[in-house]
N, C-alpha and C positions, 0 to 999 in steps of 0.2 A: 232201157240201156242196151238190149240186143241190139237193135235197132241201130243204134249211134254203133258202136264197135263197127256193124256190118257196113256203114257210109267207110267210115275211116279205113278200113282193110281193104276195102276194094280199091279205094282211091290211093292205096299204094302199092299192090301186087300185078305184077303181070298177068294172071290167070284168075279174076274176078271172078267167072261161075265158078271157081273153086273152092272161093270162101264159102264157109260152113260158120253158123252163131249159135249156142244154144246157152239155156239157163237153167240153173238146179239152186231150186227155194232151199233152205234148210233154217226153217223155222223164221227168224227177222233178217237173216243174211240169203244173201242173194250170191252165187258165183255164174259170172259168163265165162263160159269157153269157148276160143275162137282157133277155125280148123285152115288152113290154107296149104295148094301146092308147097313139096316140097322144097322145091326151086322160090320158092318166095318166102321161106322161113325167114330168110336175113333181111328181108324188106319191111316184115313186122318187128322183128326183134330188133333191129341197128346193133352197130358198135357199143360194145360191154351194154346191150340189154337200152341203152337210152331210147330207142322209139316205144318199144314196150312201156317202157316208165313214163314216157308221153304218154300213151294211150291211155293205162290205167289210171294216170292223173283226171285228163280231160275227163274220163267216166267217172270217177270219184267227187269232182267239185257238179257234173250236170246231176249225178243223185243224190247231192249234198243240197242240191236246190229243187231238186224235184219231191226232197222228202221234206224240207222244210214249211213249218206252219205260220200261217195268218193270223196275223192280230185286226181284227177288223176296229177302225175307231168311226162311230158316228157321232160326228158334230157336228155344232150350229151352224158353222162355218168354215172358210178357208182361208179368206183372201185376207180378213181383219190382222193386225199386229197380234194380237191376241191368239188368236186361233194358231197363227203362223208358230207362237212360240211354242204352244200345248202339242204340238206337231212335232217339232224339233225335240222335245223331249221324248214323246212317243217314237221316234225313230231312235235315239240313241239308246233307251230301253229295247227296241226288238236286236238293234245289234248288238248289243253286252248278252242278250239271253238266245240269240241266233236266230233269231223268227224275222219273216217278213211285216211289212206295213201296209194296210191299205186304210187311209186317211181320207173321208169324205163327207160335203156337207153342203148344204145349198148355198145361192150366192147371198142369201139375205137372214138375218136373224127373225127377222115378223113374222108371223101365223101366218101368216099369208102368202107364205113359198111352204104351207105343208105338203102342199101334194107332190113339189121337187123332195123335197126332206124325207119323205117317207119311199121313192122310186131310187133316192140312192141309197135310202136306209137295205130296201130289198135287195139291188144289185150287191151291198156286199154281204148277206145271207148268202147267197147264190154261188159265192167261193168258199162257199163250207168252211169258215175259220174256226179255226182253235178256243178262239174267245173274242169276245165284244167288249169296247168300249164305250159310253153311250153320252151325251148331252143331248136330249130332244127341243124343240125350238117348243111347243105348244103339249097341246094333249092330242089322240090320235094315233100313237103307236102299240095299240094294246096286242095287234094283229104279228107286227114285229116280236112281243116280247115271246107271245106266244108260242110262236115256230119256233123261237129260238131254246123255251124250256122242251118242248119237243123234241127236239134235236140236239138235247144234253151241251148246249153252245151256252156257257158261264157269261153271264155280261156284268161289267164295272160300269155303274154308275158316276159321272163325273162330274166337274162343276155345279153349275143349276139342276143336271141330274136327269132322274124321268117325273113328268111330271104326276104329284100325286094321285090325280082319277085314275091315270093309268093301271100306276102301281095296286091301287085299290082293288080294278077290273080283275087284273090277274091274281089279285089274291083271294078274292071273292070265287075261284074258279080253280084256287091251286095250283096255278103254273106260272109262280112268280120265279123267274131267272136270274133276279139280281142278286147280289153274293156278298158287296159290300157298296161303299161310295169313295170318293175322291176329292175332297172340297175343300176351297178357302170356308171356314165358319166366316158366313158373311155376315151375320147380327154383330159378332166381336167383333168383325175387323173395321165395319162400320162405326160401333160403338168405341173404338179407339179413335176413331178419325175424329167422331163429336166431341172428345172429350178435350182431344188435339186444336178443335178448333176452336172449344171455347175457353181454354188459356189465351189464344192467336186474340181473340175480341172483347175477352173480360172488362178491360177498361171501355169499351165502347157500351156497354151493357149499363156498368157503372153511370159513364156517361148518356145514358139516355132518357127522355124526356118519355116516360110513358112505357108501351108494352114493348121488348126487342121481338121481332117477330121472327123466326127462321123457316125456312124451307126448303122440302126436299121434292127435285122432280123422279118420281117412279116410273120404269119404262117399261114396265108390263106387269101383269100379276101372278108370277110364279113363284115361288117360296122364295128364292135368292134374291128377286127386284124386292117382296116386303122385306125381308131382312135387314137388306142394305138401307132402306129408306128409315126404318123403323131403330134399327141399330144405331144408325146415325143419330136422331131425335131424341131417343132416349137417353146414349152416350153425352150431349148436349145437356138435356135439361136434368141430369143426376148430378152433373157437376155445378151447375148454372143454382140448384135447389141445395144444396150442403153450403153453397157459399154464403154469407149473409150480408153482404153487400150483392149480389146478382136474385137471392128464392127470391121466388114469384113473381120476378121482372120479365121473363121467356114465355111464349108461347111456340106453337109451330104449327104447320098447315103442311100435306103432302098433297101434290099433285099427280094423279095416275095417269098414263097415255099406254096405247095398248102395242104404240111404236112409235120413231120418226116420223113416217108417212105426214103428208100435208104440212108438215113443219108443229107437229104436235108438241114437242120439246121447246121451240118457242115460243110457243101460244103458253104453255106450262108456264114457263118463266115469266111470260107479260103476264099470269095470272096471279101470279105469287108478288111482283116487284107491284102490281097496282093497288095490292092489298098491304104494300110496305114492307115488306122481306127486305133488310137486313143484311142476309146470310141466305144462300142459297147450294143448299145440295144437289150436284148432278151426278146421278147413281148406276151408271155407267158410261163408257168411252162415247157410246151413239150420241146421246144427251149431250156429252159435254161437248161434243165438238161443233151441234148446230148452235148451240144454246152462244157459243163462241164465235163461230160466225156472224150469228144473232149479234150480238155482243159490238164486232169492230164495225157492223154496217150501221149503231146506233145513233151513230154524233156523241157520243159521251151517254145518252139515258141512262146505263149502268154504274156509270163511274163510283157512285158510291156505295155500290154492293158490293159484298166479299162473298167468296165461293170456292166450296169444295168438291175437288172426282173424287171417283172412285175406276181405277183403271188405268193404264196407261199406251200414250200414244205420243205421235209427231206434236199433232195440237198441244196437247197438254203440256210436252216439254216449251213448246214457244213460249205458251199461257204465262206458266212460271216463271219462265226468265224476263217476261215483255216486263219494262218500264210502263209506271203510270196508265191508266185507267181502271177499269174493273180488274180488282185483283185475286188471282186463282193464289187461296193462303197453301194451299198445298195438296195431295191426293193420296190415297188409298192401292198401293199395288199387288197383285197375286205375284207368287211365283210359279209361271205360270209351265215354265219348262219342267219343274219339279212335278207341278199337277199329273200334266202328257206323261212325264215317266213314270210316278208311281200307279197312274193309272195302266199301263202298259205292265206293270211287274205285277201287280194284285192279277191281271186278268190271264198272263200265264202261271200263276200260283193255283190259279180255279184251275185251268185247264188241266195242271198235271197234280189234280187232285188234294190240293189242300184245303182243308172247311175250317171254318171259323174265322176266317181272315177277317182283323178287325179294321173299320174304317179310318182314314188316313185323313188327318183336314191338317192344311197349309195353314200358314199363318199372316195374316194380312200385316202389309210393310207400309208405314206413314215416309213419304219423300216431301221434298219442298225444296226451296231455292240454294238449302243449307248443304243438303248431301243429296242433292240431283244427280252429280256427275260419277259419286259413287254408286250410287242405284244404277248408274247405266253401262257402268264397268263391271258391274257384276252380275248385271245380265236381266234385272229384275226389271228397268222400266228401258225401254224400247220405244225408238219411233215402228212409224206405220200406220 
């Protein structure tokens, strides 16, 4: 702050080698005193004191921003509708609690941009934040968590979270840094969507000649893609089994891909739809939007499968509204801005020293053709 005063003083007095800056700590307060020609007293001060109350303004808001703390968030991502909204929450949490944002993540969700995911994971180590945010894309960040328990830096676990081995590493060694988590319960929210869907096809079940088959495509193997895949299946066949016109008629098959890449998510899909799938789960937004493209470049081969997300996006909203063909019976949404902020408020609750904060999970929201346009009035389903 001497520093700024001494630019500004000079750049208003006649007699610049004259100005003089000093500072005197007194404990967390800081006083600058600024010396200038007598002949320039009135060029600092102004009429009734107004340049002075400039000055000390402009100094009060630069170490109002110079004492302010980082919330670092690393995520999967940035660009996805998703990501963007977890973001938007996270910035309106640092500004209700006064802290800055640094928000960063690779351009892709696959294991296979770990070594981008982990080079911006360090650049924001590197500004010494107050507290971490974290969704890791794979395994691989044990190096991460570590520096960061070293460095008394609290991190919030978010979404999909850290991945288990990780978490393990560092427990196995004692320098595990996470404090709590931040999550849609993906098993329930899934497990509501299958229960959701099998009212949507119960008489088709009824109606069917033989086994109804369902299926989910899983888009990677981290506790949140088995969840949702599992969630869903399960959510299905409890209901599908207590009914006695549907027990024993269901079975289900999941399909794992370890990403998009190569059109894995469609190859998924032609795996499931040639073994007679029904009903098709796609268990996140990546999935369902090739699996959709997939879909309109068929000629009709889908036509008579029905299908549920889990996520929400541009595509998804078409899905749902498009007339006729393959029809998407409805989706699974997070609220994902809530996530971004509570995940932003737990991780300066760590930083200014509160323990035991317990974990926070969202609650997965079923939208469909019925109350689409409320879900997007309120902010939960989003294009992107």
């Amino acid at each position: 702050m001497k520093e700024l005063v001494e630019v500004i003083a000079k750049a208003l007095v006649d007699n610049p080698s004259e100005v003089v800056v000093s500072e005197k700590e007194d404990g967390k307060n800081v006083t600058v005193e600024l010396h200038v020609a007598a002949s320039d007293m009135g060029k600092v001060i102004g009429k009734q004191g107004r340049i002075a109350k400039a000055i000390r303004a402009v100094v009060k808001a630069a170490a109002s921003k110079e004492d302010k703390k980082v919330i670092a968030v690393i995520a999967k991502n940035e660009t996805v509708s998703f990501w963007k909204s977890i973001k938007q929450g996270c910035q309106e949490a640092c500004e209700d609690y006064g802290y800055e944002l640094s928000f960063r993540g690779p351009e892709n969700e696959s294991p296979s941009f770990l070594s981008q995911a982990l080079s911006l994971a360090k650049t924001q180590l590197s500004n010494n934040p107050a507290a971490i945010g974290m969704a890791s894309i794979c395994e691989g960040f044990t190096d991460i968590l570590t520096y960061a328990y070293d460095n008394n830096i609290p991190i919030v676990e978010f979404d999909s979270g850290v991945y288990a081995a990780d978490k393990e590493m560092v427990n196995a060694i004692g320098k595990n840094p996470i404090i709590n988590s931040v999550s849609t319960d993906s098993y329930e929210a899934a497990r509501m969507g299958g229960q959701k869907a099998y009212e949507l096809v119960r008489e088709d079940i009824i109606n069917c000649e033989g086994i109804y088959l369902i299926g989910a495509v899983q888009y990677e193997e981290s506790k949140t893609a088995q969840d949702r895949a599992n969630g869903f299946v399960d959510g299905f066949l409890e209901s599908a089994n207590v009914d006695p016109q549907t027990a024993g008629k269901c079975e289900s098959r999941i399909e794992i891909k370890p990403d998009g890449l190569n059109n894995n998510y469609q190859l998924a899909l032609e795996s499931l739809t040639e073994r007679g799938a029904k009903l098709v789960f796609l268990a996140n937004l990546s999935s369902a939007e090739q699996c959709y493209d997939a879909i309109l470049a068929s000629s009709g081969r889908y036509d008579d499968v029905k299908f549920v997300s889990f996520d929400t996006g541009t595509k998804l909203i078409e899905w749902i509204r498009k007339q006729g063909g393959a029809k998407l019976l409805g989706a699974i949404a997070q609220d994902s801005r809530l996530m971004g902020y509570k995940t932003v408020e737990c991780a300066i609750k760590a930083y200014n020293g509160e323990t035991n904060i317990e974990n926070v999970s969202i609650d997965g929201i079923w939208y469909d053709a019925s109350n689409i346009d409320e879900m997007i009035e309120k902010g939960i389903v989003f294009e992107g």
